[in-house]
N, C-alpha and C positions, 0 to 999 in steps of 0.2 A: 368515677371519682377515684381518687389515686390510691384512697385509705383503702381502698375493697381489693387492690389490686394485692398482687404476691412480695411480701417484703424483700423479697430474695436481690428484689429490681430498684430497689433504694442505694443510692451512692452517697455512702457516708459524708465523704470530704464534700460532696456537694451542699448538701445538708447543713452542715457544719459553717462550709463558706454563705447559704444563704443566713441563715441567723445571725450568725456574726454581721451581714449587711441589712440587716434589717433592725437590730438592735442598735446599729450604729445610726440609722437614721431615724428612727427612735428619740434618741438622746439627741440629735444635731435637729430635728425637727420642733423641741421643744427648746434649743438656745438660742435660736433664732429671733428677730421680734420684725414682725407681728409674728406668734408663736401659732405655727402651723400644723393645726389640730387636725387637718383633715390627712398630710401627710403621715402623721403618727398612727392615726386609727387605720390605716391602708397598710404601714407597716406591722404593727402590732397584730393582726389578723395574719400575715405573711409568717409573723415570727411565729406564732402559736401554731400554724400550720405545720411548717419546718419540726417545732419541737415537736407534734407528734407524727411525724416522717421520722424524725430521730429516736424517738423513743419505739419506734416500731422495729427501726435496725437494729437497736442495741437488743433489743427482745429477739430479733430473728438469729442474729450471727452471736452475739455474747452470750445470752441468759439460757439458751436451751429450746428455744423456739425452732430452729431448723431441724433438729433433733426429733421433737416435738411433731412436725410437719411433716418429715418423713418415716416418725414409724408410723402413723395416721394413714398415708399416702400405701406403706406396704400393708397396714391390714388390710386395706380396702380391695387391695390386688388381688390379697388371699381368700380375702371373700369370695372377689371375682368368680376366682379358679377353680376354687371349692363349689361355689354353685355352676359352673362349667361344667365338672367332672361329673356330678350327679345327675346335670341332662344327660351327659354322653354314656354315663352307665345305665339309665334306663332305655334310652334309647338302644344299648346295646342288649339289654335282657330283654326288650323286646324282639330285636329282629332274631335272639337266640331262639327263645318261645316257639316264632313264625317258623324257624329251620325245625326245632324239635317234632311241630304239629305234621310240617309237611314231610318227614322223615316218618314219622308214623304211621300216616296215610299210605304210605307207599309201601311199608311193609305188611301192613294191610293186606293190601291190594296181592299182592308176592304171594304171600299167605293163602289168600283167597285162590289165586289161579295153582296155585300147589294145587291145596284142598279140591281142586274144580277138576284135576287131571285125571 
């Protein structure tokens, strides 16, 4: 459905030009006779569409909505990153740990064959 989509993708003038053709038949579907009421409820659904496709641009690029969407967009990154960095820092106090333990052991050992001489 188009409403779930990213407003970024809405083209004003289009917008613009559908309403206007929609409201225009509209009004010419009702001056008609026989007055063609199924035409009008076809348009009128089309126009209502349109106007909120238009009200979703004017919210995206005018009122602060892109704005909006992209510090959204950077916190989430920073999130990301920040829970990144905390895997890779334990990950890395881990393998420090493993070098400290096996560095130990070995002088240990060092130790041992001194004392053994």
């Amino acid at each position: 459905m188009d409403t779930q989509k990213d407003p970024k993708i809405i083209s004003g003038p289009m917008t613009l030009a559908l309403s206007g053709y929609s409201a225009t038949f509209m009004r010419y579907s009702m001056a008609v006779t026989p007055k063609n009421y199924l035409l009008f409820a076809c348009h009128i659904v089309n126009f209502s569409a349109q106007a909120t496709q238009g009200y979703r641009y004017l919210s995206y690029w005018n009122f602060g909505g892109r704005e909006k969407a992209l510090e959204a967009r950077a916190k989430e990154g920073l999130d990301d990153v920040e829970g990144k960095s905390k895997e890779t820092f334990a990950a890395a106090e881990g393998k420090v740990k493993e070098g400290v333990a096996i560095a130990e052991s070995k002088a240990k050992e060092m130790a041992n064959k001194i004392a053994g001489k």
